[in-house]
C-alpha positions as CSV (number, residue, x, y, z in Angstrom):
1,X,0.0,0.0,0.0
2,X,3.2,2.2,-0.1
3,X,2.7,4.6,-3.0
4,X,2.6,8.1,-4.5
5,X,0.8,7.1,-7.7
6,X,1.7,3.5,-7.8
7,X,-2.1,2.9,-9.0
8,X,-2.8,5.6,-11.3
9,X,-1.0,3.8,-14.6
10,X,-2.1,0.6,-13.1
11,X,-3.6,-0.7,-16.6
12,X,-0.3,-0.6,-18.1
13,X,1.1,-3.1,-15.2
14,X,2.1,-7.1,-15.8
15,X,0.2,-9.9,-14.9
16,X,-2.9,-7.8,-14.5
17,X,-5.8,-10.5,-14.8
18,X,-9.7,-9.7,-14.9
19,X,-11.8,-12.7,-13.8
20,X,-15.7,-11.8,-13.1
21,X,-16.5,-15.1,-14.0
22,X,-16.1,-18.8,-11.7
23,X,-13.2,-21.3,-12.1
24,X,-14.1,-24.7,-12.7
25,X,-14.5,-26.8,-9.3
26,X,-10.7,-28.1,-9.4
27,X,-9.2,-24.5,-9.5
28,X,-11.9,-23.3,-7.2
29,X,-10.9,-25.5,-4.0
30,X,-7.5,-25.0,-5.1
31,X,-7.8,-22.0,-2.7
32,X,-10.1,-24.4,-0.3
33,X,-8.9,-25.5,3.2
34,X,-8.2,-29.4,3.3
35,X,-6.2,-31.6,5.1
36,X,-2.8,-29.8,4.7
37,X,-3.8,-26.5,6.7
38,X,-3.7,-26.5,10.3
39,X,-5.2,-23.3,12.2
40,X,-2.6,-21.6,14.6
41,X,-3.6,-18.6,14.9
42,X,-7.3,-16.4,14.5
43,X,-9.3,-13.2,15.9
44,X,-12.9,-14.4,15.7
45,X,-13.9,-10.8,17.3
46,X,-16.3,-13.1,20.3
47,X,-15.6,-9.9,22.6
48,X,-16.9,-6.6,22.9
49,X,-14.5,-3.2,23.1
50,X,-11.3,-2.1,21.8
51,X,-9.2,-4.8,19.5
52,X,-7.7,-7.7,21.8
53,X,-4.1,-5.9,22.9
54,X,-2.5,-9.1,22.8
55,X,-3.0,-9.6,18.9
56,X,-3.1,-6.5,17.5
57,X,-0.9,-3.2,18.2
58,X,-1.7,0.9,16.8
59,X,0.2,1.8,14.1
60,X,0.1,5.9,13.8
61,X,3.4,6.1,11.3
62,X,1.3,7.1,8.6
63,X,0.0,10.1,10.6
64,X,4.1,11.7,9.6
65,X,3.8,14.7,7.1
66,X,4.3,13.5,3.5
67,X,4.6,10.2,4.4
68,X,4.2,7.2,1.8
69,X,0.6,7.6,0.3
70,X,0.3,11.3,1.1
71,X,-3.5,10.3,3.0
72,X,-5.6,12.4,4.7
73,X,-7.0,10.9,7.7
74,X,-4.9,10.8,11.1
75,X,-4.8,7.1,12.9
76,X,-5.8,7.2,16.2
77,X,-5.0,5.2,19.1
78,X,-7.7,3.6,21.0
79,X,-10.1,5.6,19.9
80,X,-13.6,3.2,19.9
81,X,-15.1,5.2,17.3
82,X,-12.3,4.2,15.2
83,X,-11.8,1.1,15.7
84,X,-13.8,-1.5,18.4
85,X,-15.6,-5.4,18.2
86,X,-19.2,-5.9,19.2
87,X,-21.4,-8.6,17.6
88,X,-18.5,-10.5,16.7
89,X,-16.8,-8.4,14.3
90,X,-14.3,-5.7,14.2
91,X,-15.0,-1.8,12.8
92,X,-12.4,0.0,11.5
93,X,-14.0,3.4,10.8
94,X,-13.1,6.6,9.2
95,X,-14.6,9.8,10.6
96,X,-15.1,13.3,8.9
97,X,-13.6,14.8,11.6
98,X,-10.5,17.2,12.3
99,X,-8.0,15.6,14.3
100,X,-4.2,16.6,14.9
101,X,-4.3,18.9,11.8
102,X,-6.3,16.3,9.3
103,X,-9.3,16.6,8.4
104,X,-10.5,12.5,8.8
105,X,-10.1,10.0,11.2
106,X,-9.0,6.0,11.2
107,X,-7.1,3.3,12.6
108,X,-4.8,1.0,11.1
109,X,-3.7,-2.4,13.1
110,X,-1.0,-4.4,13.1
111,X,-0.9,-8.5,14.2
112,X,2.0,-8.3,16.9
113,X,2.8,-11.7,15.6
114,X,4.4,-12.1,12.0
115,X,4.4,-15.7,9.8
116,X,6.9,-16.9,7.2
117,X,4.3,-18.7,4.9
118,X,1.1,-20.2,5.4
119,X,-2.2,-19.3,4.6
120,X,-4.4,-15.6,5.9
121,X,-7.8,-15.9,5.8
122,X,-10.0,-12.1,6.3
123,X,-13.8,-11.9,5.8
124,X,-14.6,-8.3,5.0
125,X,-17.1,-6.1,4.0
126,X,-15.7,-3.1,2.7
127,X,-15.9,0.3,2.6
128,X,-18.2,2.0,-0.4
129,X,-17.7,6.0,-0.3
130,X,-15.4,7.6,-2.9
131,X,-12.3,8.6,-1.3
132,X,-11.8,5.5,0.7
133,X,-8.9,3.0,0.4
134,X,-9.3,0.1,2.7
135,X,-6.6,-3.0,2.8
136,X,-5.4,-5.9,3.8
137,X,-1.8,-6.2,3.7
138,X,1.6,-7.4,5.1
139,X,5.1,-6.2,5.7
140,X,8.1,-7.6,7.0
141,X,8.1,-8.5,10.6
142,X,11.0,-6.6,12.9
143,X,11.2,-3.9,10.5
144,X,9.6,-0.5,10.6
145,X,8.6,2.5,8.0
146,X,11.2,4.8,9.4
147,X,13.9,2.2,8.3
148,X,13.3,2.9,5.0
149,X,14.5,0.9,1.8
150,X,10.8,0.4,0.9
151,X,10.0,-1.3,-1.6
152,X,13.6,-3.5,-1.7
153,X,12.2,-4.7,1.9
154,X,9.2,-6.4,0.2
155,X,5.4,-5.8,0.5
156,X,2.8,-7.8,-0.4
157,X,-1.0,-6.5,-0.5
158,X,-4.0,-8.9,0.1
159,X,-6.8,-6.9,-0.8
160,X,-6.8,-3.3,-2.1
161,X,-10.2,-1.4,-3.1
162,X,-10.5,2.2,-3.9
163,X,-14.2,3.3,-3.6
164,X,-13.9,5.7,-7.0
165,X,-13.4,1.8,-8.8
166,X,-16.4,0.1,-6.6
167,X,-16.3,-4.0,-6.7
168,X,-12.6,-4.1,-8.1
169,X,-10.2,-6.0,-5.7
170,X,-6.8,-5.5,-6.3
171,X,-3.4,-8.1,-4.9
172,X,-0.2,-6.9,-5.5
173,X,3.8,-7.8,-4.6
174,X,6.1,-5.1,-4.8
175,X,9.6,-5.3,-4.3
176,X,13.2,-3.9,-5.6
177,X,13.1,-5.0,-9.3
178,X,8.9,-5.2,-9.2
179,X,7.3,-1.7,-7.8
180,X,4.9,1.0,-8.9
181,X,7.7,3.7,-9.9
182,X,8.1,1.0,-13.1
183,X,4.8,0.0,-13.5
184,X,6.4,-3.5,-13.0
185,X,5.0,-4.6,-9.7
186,X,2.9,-8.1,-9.5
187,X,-0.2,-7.6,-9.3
188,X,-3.9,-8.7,-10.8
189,X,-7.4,-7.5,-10.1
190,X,-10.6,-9.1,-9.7
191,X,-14.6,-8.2,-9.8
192,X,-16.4,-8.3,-7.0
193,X,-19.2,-6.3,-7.7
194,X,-20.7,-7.0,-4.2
195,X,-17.5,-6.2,-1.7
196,X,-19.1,-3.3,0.0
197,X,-22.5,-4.9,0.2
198,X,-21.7,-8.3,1.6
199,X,-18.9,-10.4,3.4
200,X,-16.3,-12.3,1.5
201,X,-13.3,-13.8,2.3
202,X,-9.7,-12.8,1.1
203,X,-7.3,-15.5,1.2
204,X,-3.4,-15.1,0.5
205,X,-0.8,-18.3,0.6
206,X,2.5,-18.2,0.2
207,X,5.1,-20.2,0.5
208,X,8.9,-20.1,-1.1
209,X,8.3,-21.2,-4.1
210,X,4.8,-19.5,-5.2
211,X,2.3,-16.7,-3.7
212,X,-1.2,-16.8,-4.5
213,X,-4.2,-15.0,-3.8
214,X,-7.7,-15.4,-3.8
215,X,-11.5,-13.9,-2.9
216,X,-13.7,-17.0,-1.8
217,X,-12.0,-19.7,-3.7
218,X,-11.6,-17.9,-6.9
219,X,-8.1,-17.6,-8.0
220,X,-7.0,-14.7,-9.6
221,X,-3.6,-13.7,-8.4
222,X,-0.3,-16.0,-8.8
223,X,3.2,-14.9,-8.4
224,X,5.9,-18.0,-8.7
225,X,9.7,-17.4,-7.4
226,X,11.6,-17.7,-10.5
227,X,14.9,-17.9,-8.8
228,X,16.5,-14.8,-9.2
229,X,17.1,-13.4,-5.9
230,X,16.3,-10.9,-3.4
231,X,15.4,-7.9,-5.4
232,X,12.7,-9.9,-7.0
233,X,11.6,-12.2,-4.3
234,X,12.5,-10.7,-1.0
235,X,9.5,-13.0,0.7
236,X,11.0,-15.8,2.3
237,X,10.6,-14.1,5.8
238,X,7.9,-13.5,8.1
239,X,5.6,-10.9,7.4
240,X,2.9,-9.5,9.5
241,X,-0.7,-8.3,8.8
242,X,-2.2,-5.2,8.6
243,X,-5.9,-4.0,8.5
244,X,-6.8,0.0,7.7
245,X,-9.2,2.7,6.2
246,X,-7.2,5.1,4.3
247,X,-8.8,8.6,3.2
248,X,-7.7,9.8,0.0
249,X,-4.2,9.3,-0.7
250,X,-2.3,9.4,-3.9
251,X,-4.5,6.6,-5.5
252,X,-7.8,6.8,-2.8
253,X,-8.4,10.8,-3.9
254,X,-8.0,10.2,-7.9
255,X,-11.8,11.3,-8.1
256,X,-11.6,13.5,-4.8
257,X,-13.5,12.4,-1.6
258,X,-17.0,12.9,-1.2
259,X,-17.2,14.2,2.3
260,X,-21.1,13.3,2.7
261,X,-20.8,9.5,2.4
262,X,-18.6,9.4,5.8
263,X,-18.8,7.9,8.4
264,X,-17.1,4.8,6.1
265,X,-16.5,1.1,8.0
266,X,-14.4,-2.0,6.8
267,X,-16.6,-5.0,9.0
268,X,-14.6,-7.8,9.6
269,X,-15.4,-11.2,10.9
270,X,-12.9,-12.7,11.2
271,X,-8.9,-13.3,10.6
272,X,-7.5,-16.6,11.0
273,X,-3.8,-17.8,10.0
274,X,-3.1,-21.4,8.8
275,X,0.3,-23.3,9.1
276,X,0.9,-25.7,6.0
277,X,1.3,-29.2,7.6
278,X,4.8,-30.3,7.7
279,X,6.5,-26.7,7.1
């Protein structure tokens, strides 16, 4: 999700792949768990108040003045009306609302434990106003945004959605040789012309040899290893998760941000992390 404009020549990037229709049944539980995944680690949201402190920490480094994406909203820290679980679900909301010198409000969280491989599971409902740029994303556990060397650390993004470009999921890798500035990164889209109205579930597995992802158990992203080193492949390390609503932003603001459609909530259901058997 690091970007200036990363996005905004995004049809001239590789390996961009529309599906909008189904697989056949084989390459559809392809992405289904079976016998080989074994759960080790999940946020089912069964509580009620702030996100569980011993999963998930604050991450504010995006509130630093022309940082990354250039956004517009300042992350709070445990602020409920930001982010909090009731029902069994976790809100991550973004406010109209001034705060510290912006002019919205959100949250962005970080798992405080990081996985080399596996498989992520997220079941989201996203965000529909135009303005909004919700994700799903990892980055290299240990390291930090103020270390720099972004994108040669590696980043992989899950789910991307812009709400000026409703219904179209976007996975990426980006790394040294692959990134935006070239219009070389990794990366595919998807139709789902239902994300903001209803739940699905966005899957990512990865392993040394191949990353794929997936929205139920459609396939539409794969990236395999071809063996050339670090500044192509710089994945074979653990990576952490992150969840946020972004406001506007290099790519998020293309069309502006329509102030009226705020307050804006990603709804999730869950997050659950799966250990291939044997690794």
């Amino acid at each position: 999700m690091i970007t200036n404009d990363k996005y905004l020549n995004w049809a001239n990037c590789v390996l961009i792949v529309l599906f909008s229709v189904q697989f056949s049944d084989a390459q559809n539980k392809s992405g289904s768990k079976n016998e080989h995944w074994k759960l080790t680690w999940s946020d089912e949201f069964n509580y009620t108040g702030l996100p569980d402190s011993t999963k998930w920490k604050y991450d504010t480094e995006g509130n630093a003045e022309n940082w990354g994406n250039f956004e517009d909203q300042f992350y709070t820290i445990g602020k409920l009306e930001n982010g909090h679980v009731e029902n069994g679900k976790l809100y991550i909301t973004a406010l109209k609302k001034d705060t510290e010198g912006k002019k919205y409000s959100s949250v962005r969280l970080n798992s405080k434990v990081a996985w080399q491989f596996g498989r992520i599971e997220v079941r989201a409902k996203l965000p529909d106003g135009v303005g909004t740029w919700p994700a799903i994303w990892m980055m290299p556990g240990g390291w930090s945004f103020k270390n720099g060397n972004w994108p040669a650390i590696g980043e992989i993004d899950i789910m991307e959605h812009v709400g000026h470009d409703p219904g179209v999921i976007h996975a990426s890798a980006h790394s040294k040789d692959y990134q935006w500035q070239a219009a070389t990164q990794k990366t595919a889209i998807i139709s789902v012309p239902d994300a903001t109205k209803n739940f699905h579930t966005y899957v990512f597995e990865w392993n040394a040899e191949v990353m794929k992802a997936y929205v139920d158990d459609s396939l539409y992203f794969e990236y395999r290893n071809e063996g050339l080193g670090e500044s192509k492949w710089p994945y074979n390390k653990p990576f952490y998760l992150i969840l946020n609503v972004a406001v506007g932003g290099a790519w998020g603001r293309v069309k502006g941000i329509d102030d009226k459609a705020f307050p804006q909530t990603m709804e999730i259901d869950y997050v659950r992390f799966y250990k291939q058997v044997g690794q």
